[in-house]
N, C-alpha and C positions, 0 to 999 in steps of 0.2 A: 279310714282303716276298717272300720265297722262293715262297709260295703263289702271289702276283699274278705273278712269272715267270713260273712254271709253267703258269697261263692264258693269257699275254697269247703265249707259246711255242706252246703248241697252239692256239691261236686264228688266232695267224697263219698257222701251219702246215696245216692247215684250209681258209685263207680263200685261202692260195699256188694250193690244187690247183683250189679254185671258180676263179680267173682265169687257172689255165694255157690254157683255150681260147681268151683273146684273145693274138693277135698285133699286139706295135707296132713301129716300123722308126726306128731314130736316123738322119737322114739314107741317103746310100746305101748306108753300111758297116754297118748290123746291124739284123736281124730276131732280136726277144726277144721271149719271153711276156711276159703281164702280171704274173705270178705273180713272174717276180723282182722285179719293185718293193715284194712283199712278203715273199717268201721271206729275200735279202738280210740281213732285218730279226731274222731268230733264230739266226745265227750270233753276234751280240754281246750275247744273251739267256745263250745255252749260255756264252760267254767270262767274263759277270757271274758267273754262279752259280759257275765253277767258281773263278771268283779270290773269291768273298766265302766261297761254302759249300762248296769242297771237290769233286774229281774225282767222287767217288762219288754225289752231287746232282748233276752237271749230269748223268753219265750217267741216273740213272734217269728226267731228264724227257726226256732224247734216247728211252729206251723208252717214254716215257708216252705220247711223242708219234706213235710207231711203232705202239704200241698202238692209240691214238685215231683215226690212219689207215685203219689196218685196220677198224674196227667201222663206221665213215663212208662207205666202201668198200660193206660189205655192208650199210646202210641206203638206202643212193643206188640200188643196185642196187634192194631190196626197191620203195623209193618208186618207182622207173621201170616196175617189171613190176604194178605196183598196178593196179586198173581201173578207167580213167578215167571217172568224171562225165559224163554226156551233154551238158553244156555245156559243158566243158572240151574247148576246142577248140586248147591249143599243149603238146599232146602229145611231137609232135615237136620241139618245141622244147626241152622240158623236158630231151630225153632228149641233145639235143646239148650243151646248157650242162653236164649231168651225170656224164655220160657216155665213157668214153675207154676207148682200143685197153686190148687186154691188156699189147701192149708200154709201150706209153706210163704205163702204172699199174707194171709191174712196172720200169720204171726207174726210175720217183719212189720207190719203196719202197727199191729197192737203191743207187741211191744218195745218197738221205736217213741211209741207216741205217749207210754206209762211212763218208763225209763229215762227218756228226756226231761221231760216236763219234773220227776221226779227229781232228776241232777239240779236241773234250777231251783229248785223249791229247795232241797236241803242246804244247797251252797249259800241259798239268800238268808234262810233261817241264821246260818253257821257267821255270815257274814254283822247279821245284825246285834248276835251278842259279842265278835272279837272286832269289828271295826274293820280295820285297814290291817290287822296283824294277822298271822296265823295262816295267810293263804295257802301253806301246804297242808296245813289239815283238811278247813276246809273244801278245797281241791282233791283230796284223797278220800275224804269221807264220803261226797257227794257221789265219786264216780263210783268206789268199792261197788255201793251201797244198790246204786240206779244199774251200774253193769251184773250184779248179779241176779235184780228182778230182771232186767232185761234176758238174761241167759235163759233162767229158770220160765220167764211164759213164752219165746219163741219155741223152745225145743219142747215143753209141755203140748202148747196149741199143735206143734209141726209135725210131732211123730208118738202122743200118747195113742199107746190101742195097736202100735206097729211096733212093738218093742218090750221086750222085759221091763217092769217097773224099777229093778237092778241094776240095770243098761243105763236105764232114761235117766237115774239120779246119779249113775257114775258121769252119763255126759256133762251134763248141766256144770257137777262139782270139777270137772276137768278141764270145761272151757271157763269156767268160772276163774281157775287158778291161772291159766296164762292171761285173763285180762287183768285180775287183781295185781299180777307181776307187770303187767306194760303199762296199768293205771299208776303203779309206783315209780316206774322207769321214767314217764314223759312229765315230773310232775317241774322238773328244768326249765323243760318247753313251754307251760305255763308263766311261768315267770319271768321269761324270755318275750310271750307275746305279749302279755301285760304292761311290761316293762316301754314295748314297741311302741303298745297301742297310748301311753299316757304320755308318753314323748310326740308322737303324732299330735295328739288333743293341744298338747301346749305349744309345740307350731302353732297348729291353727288357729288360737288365739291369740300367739303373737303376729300373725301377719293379717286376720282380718278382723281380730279383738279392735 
């Protein structure tokens, strides 16, 4: 089961950075990427692992996926400077769906890789003074906490110096509030794949225990 994390982790993670070029607006109070309605979705991936398999597993798919960033990175890049087909005529298009500022790539990097690591650390802290109890706190605490540093140094690194410093803390506090509200909503889901993954484990020791 661990395995299928670990894809469905990178997967999304991957698929966060394809839809950060679209922009959508919740009524007049917030302009979000499209990328959070999937990014969102691998905070309570990282929380699963580390309450079924251990601090040290969710860390290494937080690097697998840090890794898997990077090489995607330098393939997007490859595929854009490729030379185009004489019939291939949405070039530029390609290169905009693909394609992002230096700033904008080097905030998603830093802070994916603060913000994760950070979810696992509070979650394993929270886990070793409540045990096996408690998992919606800390599930809730860990993600609040890691998703609002994460908001607060992407959109810092990605757009201070092009924006009111008025702007730049309304965004942050804006995107901040609908993930604090979806880190509350999917806290189910948790408990749902927890539940999966510690039924899987005791299969497999009972057929090859």
């Amino acid at each position: 089961m661990l395995l299928y994390l670990n894809g469905a982790f990178v997967g999304l993670l991957i698929l966060s950075n394809i839809l950060s070029v679209k922009l959508f607006s919740i009524g007049e109070w917030a302009v979000l990427p499209a990328a959070v309605i999937v990014y969102i979705f691998t905070f309570p991936i990282t929380d699963t692992i580390a309450e079924v398999y251990g601090k040290e597993a969710a860390r290494k798919t937080v690097l697998s996926g840090f890794i898997t960033q990077i090489f995607a990175l330098v393939f997007i890049y490859c595929a854009i400077h490729l030379p185009s087909a004489p019939f291939f005529s949405e070039q530029e298009s390609f290169e905009t769906i693909f394609s992002a500022g230096f700033r904008v790539t080097l905030a998603s990097l830093v802070s994916y890789f603060v913000s994760q690591n950070l979810d696992v650390s509070i979650f394993h802290k929270l886990k070793e003074r409540h045990g096996e109890s408690k998992l919606w706190f800390r599930k809730n605490a860990s993600t609040m906490v890691s998703q609002f540093v994460d908001t607060a140094l992407f959109i810092t690194i990605a757009f201070y110096g092009t924006m009111p410093l008025g702007a730049l803390v309304a965004m942050i506090f804006t995107q901040y509030a609908f993930k604090w509200l979806a880190a509350a909503a999917d806290t189910p889901l948790v408990y749902l794949l927890v539940a999966f993954c510690r039924r899987s484990q005791k299969s497999g020791k009972h057929v090859y225990g």
